[in-house]
DSSP file (Angstrom, degrees, kcal/mol; ACC not computed):
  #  RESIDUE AA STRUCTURE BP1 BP2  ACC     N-H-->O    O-->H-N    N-H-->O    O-->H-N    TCO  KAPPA ALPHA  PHI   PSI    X-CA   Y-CA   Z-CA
    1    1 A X              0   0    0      0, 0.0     2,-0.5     0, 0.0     0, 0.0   0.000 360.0 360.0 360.0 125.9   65.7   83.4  -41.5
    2    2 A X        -     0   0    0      2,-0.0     2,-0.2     0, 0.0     0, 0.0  -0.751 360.0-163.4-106.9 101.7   66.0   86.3  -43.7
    3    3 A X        +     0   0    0     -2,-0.5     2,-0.3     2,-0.1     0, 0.0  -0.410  14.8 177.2 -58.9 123.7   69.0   85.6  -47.1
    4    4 A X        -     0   0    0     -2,-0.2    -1,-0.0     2,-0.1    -2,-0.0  -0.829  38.7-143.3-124.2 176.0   70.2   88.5  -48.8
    5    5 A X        +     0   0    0     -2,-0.3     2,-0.2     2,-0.0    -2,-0.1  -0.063  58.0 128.8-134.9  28.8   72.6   89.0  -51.5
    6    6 A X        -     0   0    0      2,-0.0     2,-1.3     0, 0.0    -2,-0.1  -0.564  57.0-140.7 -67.4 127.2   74.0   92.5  -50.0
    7    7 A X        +     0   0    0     -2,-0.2     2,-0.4     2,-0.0    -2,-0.0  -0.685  38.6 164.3-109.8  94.9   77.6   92.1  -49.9
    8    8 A X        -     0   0    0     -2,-1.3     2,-1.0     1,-0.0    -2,-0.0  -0.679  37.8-110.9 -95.1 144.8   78.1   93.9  -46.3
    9    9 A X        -     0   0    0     -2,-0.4     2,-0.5     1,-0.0    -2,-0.0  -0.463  25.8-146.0 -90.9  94.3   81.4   93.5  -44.4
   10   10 A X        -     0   0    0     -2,-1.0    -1,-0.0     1,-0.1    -2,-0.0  -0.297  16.3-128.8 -29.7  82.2   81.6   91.6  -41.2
   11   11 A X        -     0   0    0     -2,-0.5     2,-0.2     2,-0.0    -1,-0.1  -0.122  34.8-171.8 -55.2 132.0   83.8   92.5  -38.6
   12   12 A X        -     0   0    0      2,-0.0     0, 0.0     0, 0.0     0, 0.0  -0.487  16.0-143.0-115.9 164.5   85.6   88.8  -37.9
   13   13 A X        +     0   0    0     -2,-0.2    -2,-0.0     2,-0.0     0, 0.0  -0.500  30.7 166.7-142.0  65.5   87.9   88.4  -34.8
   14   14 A X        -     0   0    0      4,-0.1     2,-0.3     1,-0.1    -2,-0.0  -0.263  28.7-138.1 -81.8 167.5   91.0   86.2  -35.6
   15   15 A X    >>  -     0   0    0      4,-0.0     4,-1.5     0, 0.0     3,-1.2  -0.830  42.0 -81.3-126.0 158.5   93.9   85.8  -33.8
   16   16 A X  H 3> S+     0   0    0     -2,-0.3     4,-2.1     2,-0.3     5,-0.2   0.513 125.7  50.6   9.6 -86.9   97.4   85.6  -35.5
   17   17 A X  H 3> S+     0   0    0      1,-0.4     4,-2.7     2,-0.2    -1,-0.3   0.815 110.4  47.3 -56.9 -67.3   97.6   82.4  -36.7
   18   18 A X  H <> S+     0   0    0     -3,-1.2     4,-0.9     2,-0.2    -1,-0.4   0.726 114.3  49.6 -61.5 -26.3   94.0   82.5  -38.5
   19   19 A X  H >X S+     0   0    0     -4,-1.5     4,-2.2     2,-0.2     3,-0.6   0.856 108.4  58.9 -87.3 -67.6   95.2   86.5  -40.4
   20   20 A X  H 3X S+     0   0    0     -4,-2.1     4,-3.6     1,-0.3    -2,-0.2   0.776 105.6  48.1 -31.7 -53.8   98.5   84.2  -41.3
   21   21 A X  H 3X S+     0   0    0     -4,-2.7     4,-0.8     2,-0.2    -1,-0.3   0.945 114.0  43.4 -19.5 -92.3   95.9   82.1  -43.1
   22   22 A X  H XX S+     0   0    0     -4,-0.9     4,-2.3    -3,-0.6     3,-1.3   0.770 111.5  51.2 -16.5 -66.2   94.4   84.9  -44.7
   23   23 A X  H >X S+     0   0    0     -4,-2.2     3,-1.3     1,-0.3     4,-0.9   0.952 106.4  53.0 -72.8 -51.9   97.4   86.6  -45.8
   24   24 A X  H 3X S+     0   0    0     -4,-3.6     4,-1.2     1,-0.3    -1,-0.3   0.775 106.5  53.6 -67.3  -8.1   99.1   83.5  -47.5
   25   25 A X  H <X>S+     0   0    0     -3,-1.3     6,-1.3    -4,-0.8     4,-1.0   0.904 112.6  45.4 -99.9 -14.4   96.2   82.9  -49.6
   26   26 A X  H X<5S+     0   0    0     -4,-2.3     3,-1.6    -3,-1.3     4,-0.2   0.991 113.4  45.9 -44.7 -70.8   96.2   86.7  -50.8
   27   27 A X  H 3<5S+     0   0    0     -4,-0.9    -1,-0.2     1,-0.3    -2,-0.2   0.410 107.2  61.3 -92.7  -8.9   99.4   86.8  -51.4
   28   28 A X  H 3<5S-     0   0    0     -4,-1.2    -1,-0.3    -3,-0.4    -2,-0.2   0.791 111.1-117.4 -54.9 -42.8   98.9   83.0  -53.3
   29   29 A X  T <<5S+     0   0    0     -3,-1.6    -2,-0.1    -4,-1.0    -3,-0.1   0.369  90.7 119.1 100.2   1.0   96.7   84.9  -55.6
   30   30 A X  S   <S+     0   0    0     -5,-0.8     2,-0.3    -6,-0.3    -4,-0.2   0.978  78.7  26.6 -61.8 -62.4   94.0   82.6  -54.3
   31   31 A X        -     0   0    0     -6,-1.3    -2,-0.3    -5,-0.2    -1,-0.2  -0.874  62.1-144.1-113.8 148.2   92.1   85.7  -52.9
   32   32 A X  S    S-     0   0    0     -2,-0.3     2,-0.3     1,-0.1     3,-0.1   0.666  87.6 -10.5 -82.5 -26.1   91.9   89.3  -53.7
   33   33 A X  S  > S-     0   0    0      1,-0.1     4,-2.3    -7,-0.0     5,-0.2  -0.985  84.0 -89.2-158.2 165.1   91.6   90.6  -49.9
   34   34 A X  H  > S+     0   0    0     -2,-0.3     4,-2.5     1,-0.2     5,-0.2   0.939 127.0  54.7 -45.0 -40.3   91.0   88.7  -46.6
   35   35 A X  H  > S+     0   0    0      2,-0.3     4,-2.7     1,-0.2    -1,-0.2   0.976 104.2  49.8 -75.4 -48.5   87.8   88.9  -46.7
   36   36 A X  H  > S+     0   0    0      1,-0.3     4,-1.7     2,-0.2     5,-0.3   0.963 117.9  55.2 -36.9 -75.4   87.5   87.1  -50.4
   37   37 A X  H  X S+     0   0    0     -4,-2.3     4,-3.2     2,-0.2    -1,-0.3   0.802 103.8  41.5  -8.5 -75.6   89.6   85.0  -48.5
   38   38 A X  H  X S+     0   0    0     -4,-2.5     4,-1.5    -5,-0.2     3,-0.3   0.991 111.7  61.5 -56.1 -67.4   87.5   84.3  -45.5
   39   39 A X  H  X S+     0   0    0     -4,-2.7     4,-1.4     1,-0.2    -1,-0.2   0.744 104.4  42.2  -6.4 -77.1   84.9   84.0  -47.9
   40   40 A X  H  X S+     0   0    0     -4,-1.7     4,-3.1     2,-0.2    -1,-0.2   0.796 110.6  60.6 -46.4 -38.4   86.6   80.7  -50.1
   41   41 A X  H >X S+     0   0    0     -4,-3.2     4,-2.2    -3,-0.3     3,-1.1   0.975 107.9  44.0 -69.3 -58.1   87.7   79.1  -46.4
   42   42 A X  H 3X S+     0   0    0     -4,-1.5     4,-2.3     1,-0.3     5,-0.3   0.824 121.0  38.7 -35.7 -95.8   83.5   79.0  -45.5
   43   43 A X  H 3X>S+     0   0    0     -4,-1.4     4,-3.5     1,-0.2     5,-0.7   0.707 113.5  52.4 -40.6 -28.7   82.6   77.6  -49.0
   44   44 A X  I <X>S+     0   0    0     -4,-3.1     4,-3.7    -3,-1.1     5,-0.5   0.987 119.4  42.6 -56.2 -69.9   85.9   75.3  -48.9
   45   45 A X  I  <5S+     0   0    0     -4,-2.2     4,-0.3     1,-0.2    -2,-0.2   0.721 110.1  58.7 -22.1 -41.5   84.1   74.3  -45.2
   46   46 A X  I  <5S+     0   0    0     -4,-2.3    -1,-0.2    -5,-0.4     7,-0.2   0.949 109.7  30.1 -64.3 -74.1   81.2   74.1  -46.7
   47   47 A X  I ><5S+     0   0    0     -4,-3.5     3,-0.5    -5,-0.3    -2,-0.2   0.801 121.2  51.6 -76.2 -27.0   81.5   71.3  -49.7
   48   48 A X  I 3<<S+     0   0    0     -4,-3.7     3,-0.3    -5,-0.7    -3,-0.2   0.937 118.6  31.4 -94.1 -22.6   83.7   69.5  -48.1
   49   49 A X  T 3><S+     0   0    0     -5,-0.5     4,-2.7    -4,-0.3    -1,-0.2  -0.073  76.7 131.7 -92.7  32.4   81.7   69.2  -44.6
   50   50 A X  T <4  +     0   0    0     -3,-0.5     4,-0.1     2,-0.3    -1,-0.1   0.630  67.5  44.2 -77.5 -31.7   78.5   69.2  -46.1
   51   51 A X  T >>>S+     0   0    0     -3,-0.3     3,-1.6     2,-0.2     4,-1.1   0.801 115.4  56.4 -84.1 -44.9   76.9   66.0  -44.2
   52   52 A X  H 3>5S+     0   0    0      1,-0.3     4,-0.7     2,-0.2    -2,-0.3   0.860 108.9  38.5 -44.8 -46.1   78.4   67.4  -41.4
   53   53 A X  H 3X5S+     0   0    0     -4,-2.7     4,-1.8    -7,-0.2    -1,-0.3   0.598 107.8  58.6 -77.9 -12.6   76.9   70.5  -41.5
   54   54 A X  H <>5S+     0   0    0     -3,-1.6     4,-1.7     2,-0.2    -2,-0.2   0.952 107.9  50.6 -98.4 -29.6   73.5   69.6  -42.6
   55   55 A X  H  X5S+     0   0    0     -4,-1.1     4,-2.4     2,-0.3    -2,-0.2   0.837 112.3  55.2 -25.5 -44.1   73.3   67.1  -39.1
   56   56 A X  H  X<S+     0   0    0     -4,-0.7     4,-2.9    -5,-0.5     5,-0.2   0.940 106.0  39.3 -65.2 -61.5   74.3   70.1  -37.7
   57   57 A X  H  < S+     0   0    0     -4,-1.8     4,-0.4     2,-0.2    -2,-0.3   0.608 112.7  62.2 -84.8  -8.3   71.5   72.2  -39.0
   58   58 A X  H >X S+     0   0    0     -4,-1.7     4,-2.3     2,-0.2     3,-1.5   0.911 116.0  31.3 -70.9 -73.7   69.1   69.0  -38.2
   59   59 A X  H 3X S+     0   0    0     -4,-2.4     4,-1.3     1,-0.3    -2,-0.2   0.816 100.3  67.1 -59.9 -26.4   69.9   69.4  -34.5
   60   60 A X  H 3X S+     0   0    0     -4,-2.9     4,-1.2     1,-0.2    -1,-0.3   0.791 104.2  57.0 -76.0 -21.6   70.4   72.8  -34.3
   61   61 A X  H <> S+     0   0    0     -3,-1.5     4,-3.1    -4,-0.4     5,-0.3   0.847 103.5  52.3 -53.7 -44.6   66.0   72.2  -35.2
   62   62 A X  H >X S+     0   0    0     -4,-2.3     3,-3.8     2,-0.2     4,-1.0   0.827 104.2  57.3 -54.0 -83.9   65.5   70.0  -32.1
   63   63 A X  H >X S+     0   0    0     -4,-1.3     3,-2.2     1,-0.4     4,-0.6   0.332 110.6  44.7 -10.5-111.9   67.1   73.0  -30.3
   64   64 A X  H 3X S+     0   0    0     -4,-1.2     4,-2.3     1,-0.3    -1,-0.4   0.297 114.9  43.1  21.5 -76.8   64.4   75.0  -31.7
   65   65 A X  H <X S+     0   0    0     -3,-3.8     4,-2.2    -4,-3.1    -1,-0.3   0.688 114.3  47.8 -61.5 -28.4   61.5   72.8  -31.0
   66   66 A X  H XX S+     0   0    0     -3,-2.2     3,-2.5    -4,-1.0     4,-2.1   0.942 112.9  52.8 -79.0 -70.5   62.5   71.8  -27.4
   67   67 A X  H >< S+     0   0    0     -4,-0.6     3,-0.7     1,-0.3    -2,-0.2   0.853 109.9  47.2 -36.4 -56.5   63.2   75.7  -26.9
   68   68 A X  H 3< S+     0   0    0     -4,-2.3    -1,-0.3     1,-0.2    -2,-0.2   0.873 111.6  56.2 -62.1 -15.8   59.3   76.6  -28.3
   69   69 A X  H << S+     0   0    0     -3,-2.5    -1,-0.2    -4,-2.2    -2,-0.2   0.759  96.5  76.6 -71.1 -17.8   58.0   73.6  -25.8
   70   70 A X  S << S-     0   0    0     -4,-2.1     3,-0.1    -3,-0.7    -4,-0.0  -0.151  97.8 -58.0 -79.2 174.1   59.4   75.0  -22.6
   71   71 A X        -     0   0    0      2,-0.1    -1,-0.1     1,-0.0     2,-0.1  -0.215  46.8-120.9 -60.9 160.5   58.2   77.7  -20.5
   72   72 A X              0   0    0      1,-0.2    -4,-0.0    -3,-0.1    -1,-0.0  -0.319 360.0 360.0 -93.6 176.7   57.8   81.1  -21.7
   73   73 A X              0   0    0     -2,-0.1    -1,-0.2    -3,-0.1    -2,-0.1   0.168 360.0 360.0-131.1 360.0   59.8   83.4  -19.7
């Protein structure tokens, strides 16, 4: 995996409901732009699912390992 600290902008693909999100926490004063936004909801996601995700990142290793054991294609 390669980590940077490049702040590049992602094109995202929400629907309505998810920009509605967005927008009330700009317009809270919680975030400066969607993206700032988008940003907080991942870290929010983040600490507060934190066993969850790292189970997540455990299996998503089998995945890995099983993939290098099979045949090459």
């Amino acid at each position: 995996m390669i980590f940077t600290q490049l702040a590049i902008p992602v094109m995202t693909r929400l629907r309505q409901p998810e920009r509605r999100v967005l927008d009330t926490l700009v317009a809270a004063g919680v975030a400066r732009s969607r993206s700032d936004a988008l940003a907080w909801c991942v870290r929010l996601v983040g600490s507060n699912e934190e066993a969850w995700i790292s189970s997540l990142r455990v299996a998503l290793g089998a995945v890995d390992e099983v993939r290098k054991a099979g045949p090459s294609a």
